[in-house]
C-alpha positions as CSV (number, residue, x, y, z in Angstrom):
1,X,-74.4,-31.5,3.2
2,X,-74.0,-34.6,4.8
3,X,-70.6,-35.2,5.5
4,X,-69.8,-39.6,6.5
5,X,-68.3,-39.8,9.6
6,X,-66.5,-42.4,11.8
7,X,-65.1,-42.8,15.4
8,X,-62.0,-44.8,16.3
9,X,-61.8,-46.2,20.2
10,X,-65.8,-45.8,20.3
11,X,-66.4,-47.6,23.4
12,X,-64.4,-45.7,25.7
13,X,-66.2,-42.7,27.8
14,X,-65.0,-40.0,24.9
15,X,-66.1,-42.6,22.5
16,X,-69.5,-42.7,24.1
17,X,-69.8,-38.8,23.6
18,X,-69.2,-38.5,20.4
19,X,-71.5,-40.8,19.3
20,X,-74.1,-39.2,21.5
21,X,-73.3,-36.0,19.5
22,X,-73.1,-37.3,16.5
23,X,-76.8,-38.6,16.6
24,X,-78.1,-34.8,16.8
25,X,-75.3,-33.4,14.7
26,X,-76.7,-31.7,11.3
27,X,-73.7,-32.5,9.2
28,X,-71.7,-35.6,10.1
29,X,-73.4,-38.9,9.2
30,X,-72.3,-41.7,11.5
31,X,-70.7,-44.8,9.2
32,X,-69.1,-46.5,11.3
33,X,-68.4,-46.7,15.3
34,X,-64.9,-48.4,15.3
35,X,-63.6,-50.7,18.4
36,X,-61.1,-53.5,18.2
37,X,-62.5,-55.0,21.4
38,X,-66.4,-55.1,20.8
39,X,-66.7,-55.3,16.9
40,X,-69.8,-56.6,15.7
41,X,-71.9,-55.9,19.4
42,X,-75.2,-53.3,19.2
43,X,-73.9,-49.8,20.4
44,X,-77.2,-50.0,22.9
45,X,-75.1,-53.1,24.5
46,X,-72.1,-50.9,25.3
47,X,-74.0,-47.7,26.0
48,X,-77.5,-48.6,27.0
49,X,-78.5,-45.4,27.0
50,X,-77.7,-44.7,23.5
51,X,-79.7,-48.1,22.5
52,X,-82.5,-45.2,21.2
53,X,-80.3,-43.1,19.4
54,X,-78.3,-46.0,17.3
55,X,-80.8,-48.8,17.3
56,X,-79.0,-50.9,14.4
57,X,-76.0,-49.8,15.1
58,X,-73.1,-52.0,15.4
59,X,-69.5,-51.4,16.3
60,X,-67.3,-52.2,13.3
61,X,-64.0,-53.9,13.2
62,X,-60.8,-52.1,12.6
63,X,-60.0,-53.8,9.2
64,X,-63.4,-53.6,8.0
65,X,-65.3,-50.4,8.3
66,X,-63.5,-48.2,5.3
67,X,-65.3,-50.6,2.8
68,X,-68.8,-49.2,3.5
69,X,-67.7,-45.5,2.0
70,X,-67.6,-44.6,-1.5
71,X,-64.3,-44.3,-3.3
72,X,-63.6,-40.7,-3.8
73,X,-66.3,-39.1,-1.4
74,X,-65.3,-37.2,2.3
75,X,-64.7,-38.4,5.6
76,X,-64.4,-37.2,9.1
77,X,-62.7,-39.1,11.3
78,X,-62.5,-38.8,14.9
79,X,-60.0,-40.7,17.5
80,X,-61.0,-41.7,20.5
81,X,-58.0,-44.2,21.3
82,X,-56.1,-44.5,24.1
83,X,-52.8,-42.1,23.9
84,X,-50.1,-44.5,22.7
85,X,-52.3,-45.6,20.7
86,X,-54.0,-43.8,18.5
87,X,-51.4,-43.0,16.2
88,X,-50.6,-45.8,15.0
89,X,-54.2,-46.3,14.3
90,X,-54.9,-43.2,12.3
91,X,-51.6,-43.4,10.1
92,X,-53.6,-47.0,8.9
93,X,-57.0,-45.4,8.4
94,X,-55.6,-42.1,6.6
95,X,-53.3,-44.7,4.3
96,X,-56.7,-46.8,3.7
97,X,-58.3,-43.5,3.0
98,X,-55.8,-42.2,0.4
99,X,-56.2,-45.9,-1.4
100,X,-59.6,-44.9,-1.6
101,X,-59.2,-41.1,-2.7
102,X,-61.3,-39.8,0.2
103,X,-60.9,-36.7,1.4
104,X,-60.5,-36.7,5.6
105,X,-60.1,-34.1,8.2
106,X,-59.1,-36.1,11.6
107,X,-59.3,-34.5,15.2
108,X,-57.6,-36.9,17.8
109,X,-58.5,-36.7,21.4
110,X,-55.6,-38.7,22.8
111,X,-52.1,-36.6,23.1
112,X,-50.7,-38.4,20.2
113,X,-50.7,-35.5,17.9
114,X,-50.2,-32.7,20.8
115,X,-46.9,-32.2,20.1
116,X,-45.1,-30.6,16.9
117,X,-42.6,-33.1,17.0
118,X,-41.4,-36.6,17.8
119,X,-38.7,-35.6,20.6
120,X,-41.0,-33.5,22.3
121,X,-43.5,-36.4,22.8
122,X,-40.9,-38.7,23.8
123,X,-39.5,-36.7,26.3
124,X,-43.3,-36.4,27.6
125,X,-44.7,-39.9,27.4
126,X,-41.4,-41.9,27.2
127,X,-41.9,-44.0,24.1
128,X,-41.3,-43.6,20.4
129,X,-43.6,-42.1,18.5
130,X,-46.0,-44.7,16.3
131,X,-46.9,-41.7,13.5
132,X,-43.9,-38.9,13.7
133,X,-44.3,-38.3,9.9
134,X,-47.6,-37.2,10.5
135,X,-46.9,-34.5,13.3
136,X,-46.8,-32.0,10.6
137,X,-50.0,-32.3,8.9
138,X,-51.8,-31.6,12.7
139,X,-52.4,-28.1,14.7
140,X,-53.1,-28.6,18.2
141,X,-55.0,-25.7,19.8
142,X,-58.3,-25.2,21.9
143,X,-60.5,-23.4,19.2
144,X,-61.0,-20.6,20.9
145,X,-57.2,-19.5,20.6
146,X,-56.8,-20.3,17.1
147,X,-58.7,-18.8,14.7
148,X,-58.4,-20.8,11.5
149,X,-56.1,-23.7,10.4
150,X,-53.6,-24.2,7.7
151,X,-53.4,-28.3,8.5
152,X,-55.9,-31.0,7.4
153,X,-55.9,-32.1,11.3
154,X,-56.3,-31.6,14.9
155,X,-55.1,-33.1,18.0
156,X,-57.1,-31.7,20.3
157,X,-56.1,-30.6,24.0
158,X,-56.3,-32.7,27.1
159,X,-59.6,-31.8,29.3
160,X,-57.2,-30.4,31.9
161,X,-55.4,-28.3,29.4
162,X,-57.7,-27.1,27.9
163,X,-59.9,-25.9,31.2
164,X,-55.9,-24.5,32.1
165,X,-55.7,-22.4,28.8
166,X,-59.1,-21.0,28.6
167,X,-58.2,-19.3,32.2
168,X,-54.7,-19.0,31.2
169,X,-54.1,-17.5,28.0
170,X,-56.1,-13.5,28.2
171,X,-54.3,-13.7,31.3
172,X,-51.0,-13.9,29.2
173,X,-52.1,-12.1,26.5
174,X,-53.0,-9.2,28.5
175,X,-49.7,-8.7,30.3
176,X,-51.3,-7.7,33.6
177,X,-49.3,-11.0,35.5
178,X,-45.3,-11.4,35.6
179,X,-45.5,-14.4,38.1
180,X,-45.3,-18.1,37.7
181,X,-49.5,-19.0,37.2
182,X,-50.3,-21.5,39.6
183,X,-53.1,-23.8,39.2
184,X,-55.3,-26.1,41.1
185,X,-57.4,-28.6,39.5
186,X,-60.2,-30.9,39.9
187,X,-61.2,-33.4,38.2
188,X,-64.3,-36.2,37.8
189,X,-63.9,-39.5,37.5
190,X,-64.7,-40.1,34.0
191,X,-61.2,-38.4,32.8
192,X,-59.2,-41.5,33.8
193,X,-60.6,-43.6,31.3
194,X,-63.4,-46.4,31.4
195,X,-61.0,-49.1,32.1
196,X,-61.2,-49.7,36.1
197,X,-58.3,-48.8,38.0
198,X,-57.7,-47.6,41.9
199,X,-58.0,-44.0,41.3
200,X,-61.7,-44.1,40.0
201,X,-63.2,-47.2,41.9
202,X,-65.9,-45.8,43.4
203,X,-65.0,-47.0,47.2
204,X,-61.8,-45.1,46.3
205,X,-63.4,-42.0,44.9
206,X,-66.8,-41.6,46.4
207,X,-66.8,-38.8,49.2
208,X,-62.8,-38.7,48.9
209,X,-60.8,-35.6,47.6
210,X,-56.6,-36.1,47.1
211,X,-53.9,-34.5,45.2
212,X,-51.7,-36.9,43.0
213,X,-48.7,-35.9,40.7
214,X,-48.0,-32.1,41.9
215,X,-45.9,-29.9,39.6
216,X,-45.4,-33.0,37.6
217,X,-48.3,-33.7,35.8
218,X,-47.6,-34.4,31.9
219,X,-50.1,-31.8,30.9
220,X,-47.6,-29.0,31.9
221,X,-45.7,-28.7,29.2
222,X,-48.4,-29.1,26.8
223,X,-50.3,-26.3,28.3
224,X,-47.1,-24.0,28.0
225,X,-45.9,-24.6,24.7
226,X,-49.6,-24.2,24.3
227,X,-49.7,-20.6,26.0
228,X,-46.6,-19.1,23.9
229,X,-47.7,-20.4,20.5
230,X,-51.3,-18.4,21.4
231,X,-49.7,-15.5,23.1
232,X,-46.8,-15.4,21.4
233,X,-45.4,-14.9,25.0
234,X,-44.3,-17.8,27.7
235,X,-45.4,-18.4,30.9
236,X,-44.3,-21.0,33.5
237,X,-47.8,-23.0,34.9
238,X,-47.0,-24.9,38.5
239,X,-50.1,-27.2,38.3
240,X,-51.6,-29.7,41.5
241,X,-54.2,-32.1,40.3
242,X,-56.8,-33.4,42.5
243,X,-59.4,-36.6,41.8
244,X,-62.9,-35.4,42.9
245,X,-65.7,-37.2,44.5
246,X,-67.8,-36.8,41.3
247,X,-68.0,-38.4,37.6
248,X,-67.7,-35.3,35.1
249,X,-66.6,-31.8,35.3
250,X,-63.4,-30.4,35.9
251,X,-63.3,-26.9,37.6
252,X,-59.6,-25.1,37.7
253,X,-58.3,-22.0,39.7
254,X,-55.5,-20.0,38.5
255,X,-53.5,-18.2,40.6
256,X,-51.3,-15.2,39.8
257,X,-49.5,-11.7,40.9
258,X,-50.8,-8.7,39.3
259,X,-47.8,-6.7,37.6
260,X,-49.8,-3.5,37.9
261,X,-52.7,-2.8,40.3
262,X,-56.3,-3.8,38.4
263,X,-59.8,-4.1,39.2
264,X,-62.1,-7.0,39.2
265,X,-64.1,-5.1,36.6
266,X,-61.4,-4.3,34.5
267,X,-60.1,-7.9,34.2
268,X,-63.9,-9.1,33.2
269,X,-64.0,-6.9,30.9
270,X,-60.7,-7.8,29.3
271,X,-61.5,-11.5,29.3
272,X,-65.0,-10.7,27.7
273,X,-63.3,-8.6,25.3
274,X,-61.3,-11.5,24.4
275,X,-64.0,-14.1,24.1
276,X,-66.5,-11.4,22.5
277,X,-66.8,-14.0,19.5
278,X,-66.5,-17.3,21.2
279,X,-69.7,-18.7,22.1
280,X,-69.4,-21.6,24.1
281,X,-66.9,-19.1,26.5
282,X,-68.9,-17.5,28.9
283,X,-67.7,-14.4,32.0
284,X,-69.5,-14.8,34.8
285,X,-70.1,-12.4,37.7
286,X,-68.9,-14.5,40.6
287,X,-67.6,-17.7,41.1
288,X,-68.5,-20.8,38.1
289,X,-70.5,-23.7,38.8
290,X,-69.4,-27.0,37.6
291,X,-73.7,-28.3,37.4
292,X,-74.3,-25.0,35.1
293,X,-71.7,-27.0,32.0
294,X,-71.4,-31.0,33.2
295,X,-73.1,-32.4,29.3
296,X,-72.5,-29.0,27.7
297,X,-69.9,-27.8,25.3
298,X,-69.8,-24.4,27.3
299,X,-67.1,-23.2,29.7
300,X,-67.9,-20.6,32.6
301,X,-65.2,-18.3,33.7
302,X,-65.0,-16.1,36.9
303,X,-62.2,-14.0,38.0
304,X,-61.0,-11.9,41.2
305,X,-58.7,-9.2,41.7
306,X,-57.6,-8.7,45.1
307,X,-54.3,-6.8,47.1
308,X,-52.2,-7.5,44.1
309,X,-53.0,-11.3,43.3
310,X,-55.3,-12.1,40.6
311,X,-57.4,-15.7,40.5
312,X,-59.5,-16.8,37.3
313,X,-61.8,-20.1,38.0
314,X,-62.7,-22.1,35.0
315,X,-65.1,-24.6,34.5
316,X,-66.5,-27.2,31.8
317,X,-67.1,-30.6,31.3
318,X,-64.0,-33.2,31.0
319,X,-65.5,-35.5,28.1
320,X,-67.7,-32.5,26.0
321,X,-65.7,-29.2,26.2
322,X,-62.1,-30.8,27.3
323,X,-62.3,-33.8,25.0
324,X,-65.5,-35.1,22.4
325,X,-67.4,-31.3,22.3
326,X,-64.0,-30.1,21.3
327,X,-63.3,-32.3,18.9
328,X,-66.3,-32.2,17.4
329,X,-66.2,-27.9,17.6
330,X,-62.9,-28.4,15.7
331,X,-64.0,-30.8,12.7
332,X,-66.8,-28.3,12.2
333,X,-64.6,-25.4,11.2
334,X,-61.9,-28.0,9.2
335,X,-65.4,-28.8,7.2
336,X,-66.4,-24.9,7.2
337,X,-69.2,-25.3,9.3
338,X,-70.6,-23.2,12.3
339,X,-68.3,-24.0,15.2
340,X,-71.8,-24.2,16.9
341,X,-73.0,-26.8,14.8
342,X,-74.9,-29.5,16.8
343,X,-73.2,-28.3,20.1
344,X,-76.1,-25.8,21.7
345,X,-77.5,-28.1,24.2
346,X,-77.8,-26.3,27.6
347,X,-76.3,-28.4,30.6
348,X,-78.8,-29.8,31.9
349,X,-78.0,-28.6,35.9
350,X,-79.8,-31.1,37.7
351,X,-77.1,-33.8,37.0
């Protein structure tokens, strides 16, 4: 089965990854690479280092690129568009679509479609929603907490998030912690966009380490309502970003207090327990190490017990795992596919 595939926002860094994995994906056949900026430019002059994997390939303008598919076949679609955004731009291309009786499955890696409804965006990102009658038709969930899917689409987690909710939620679901969960993150460069800006110019980043937006970080409240809708239990997350001196990765410790006395053992046994059937979730002995995920789809877990205070560290890779990987892990199980499906490269370590 080969299933025709396209990419909106395709020359941003999430962009760049999903055409990366598209080019060794089994399934999904690459129509079109969609950009309203660079239409018509080689995807080699964009992203030299795909030049070899997409040789012919051009970026296609936003008004253009539907025509290439056959009336009445299937489409995957995948957003890569800047939140704000992307809405707007999928609510054209699924209209197009349904002109064209195809049948599509969109995931959406911006935060457009994060939220069930229009008010709860807009309290979130302060401006009206370009798509609310979609909200409906989309599920957002990291794939690992949500089993199957009853909507035709996916907004998919922020990287954060979804590093957050991978330590978060057997944490929850277990019912060994009564405490707020407090969590300190840090991130690469690459999850602030492509477009240059103070916080990731490199004399700004390089060999630098800060904090920025404590306890108000818009992710919160995503990664809550996220929590209680996989738990079916709340729990309150007090979060500190940090900007690291590095380009990809994103490695999270959550902090907690224990509502009964545990042991280390028995807490990495109850998160392997949970993740017995999710492959690209991995319990580690020890501490995680970003360099053993950065490229991969994987995340690597650790967790501590200690005087009544539990911590679980989570790692994975901002644009593969927390954003294009996702995405992509997603559209494989709205097309019934392995969730593994084009996604078992090892990290490569040495990065």
């Amino acid at each position: 089965m080969r299933i025709p595939t396209a990419v909106l926002g395709a020359t941003g860094y999430v962009g760049g990854e999903l055409l990366r994995l598209m080019h060794g994906h089994p399934a999904f056949e690459l129509t079109a690479a969609v950009s309203e900026s660079r239409g018509g430019e080689p995807v080699g002059a964009v992203f030299p280092h795909l030049g070899s994997a997409w040789p012919d390939l051009r970026f296609s303008r936003p008004g253009d690129w539907l025509e290439a598919l056959d009336r009445g076949t299937d489409l995957a679609l995948f957003s890569a568009s800047p939140h704000g955004a992307s809405a707007a731009q999928v609510a054209r291309a699924l209209e197009a679509a349904a002109s064209r009786n195809l049948r599509v499955h969109v995931v959406d890696s911006s935060a457009d479609f994060r939220f069930p409804d229009a008010a709860a965006w807009q309290q979130v990102y302060g401006e009206e929603h370009a798509a609310a009658a979609l909200l409906d038709q989309f599920r957002c969930a990291v794939p690992e907490h949500a089993g199957g899917t009853d909507r035709a689409h996916v907004g998919h987690p922020g990287c954060f998030a979804t590093a957050i909710l991978l330590a978060a939620v057997p944490l929850v679901a277990a019912g060994v912690t009564n405490t707020p969960l407090f969590a300190a993150g840090v991130t690469g460069s690459t999850g602030s966009g492509r477009s240059p800006q103070t916080g990731t110019h490199h004399p700004e980043r390089h060999s630098n380490f800060y904090a920025y937006k404590p306890l108000t970080h818009r992710h919160v409240p995503e990664v809550e309502t996220l929590i209680a809708n996989a738990c079916g239990r709340g729990a309150s997350v007090r979060f500190i970003p940090h900007s690291g001196p590095f380009a990809r990765g994103i490695h999270v410790t959550l902090q907690a207090g224990l509502a009964d006395a545990m042991h280390t053992d028995d807490l990495r046994q109850a998160f392997s327990e949970y993740y017995r059937d999710a492959e690209f979730v991995r319990i580690v002995d020890g501490t995680p190490r970003l360099k053993d995920v950065v490229a991969s789809n994987y995340c690597h877990i650790g967790v501590a017990v200690h005087d009544g205070s539990v911590v679980v560290m989570s790692v994975i890779d901002n644009l593969v795992k927390g954003a294009a990987g996702g995405a992509v892990q997603w559209m494989n199980r709205l097309w019934k596919l392995p969730d593994t499906s084009g996604l078992l490269a090892a990290a490569p370590a040495w990065t």
